[in-house]
C-alpha positions in Angstrom: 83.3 -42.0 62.9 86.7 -40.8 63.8 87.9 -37.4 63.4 91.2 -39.4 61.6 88.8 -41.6 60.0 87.0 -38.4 58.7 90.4 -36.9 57.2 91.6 -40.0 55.4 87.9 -40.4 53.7 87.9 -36.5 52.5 91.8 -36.9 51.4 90.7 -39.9 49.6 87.7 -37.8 47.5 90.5 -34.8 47.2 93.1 -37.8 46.1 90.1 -38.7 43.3 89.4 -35.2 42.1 93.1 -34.2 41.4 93.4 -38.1 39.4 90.7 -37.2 37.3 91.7 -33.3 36.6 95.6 -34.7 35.3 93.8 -36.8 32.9 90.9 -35.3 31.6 92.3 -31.7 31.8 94.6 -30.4 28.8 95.6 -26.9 29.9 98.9 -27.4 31.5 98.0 -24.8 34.4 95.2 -26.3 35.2 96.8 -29.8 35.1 99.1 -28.9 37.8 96.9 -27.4 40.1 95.1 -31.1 39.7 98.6 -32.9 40.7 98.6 -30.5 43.5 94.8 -31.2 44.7 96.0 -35.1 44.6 99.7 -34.0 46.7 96.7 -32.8 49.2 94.5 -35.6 49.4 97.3 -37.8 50.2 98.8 -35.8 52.6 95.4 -35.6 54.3 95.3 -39.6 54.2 98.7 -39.9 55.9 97.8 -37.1 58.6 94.2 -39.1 58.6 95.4 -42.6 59.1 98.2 -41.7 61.3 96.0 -41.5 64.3 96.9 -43.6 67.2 93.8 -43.7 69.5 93.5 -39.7 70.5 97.4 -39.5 70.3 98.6 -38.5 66.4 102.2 -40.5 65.6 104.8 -37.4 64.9 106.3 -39.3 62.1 103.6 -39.3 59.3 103.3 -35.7 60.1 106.9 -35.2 60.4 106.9 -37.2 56.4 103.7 -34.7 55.8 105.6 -31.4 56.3 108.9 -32.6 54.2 106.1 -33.7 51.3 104.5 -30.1 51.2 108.2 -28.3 51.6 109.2 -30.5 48.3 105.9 -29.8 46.5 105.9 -26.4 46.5 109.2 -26.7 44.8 107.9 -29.2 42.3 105.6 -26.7 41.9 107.7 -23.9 41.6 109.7 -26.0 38.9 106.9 -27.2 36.5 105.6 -23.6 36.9 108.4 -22.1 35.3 108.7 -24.5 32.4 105.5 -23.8 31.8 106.1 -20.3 31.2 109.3 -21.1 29.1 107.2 -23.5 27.2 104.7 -20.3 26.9 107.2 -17.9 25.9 108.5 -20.2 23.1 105.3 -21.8 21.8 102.3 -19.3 22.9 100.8 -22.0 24.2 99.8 -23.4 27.4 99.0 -27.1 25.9 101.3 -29.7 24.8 101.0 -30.3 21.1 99.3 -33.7 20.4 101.0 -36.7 19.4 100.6 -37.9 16.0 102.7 -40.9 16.2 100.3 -43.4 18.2 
């Protein structure tokens, strides 16, 4: 096994984990630290598969580093509606919808 082989398999498992905590978890902190444990697992997959024999192709890594500079500021932005939504509701869950 491949040490690139080896990173796309645990990015996979991290990809997994964060799917599951978006849609089983309701608290909306919680839930974004999820979409940020899948951001993870599929940068690791992209670093992972990107391996060219020993040599690592500078363009998924290149596409790697842009993905983590824009999801910090994803990040960043659903943190602070959170806290707007917190500072108008006093909650940190989105009310259910009764229409369905």
């Amino acid at each position: 096994m491949t040490t690139g082989l080896l990173f796309a398999l645990v990015g996979i498992a991290l990809f997994a984990l964060g799917t599951a905590g978006v849609v089983l978890i309701n608290q909306l902190l919680r839930r974004i630290l999820a979409f940020n444990l899948m951001g993870s697992g599929a940068f690791l997959v992209l670093v992972g598969l990107a391996q060219r024999g020993d040599v690592p192709d500078p363009v998924p890594q290149a596409m790697v580093l842009t993905g983590i500079v824009v999801a910090v500021a994803a990040t960043a932005l659903a943190l602070a509606l959170v806290r707007r939504l917190y500072r108008l509701t006093g909650r940190l869950e989105l009310p259910e919808d009764d229409d369905a």
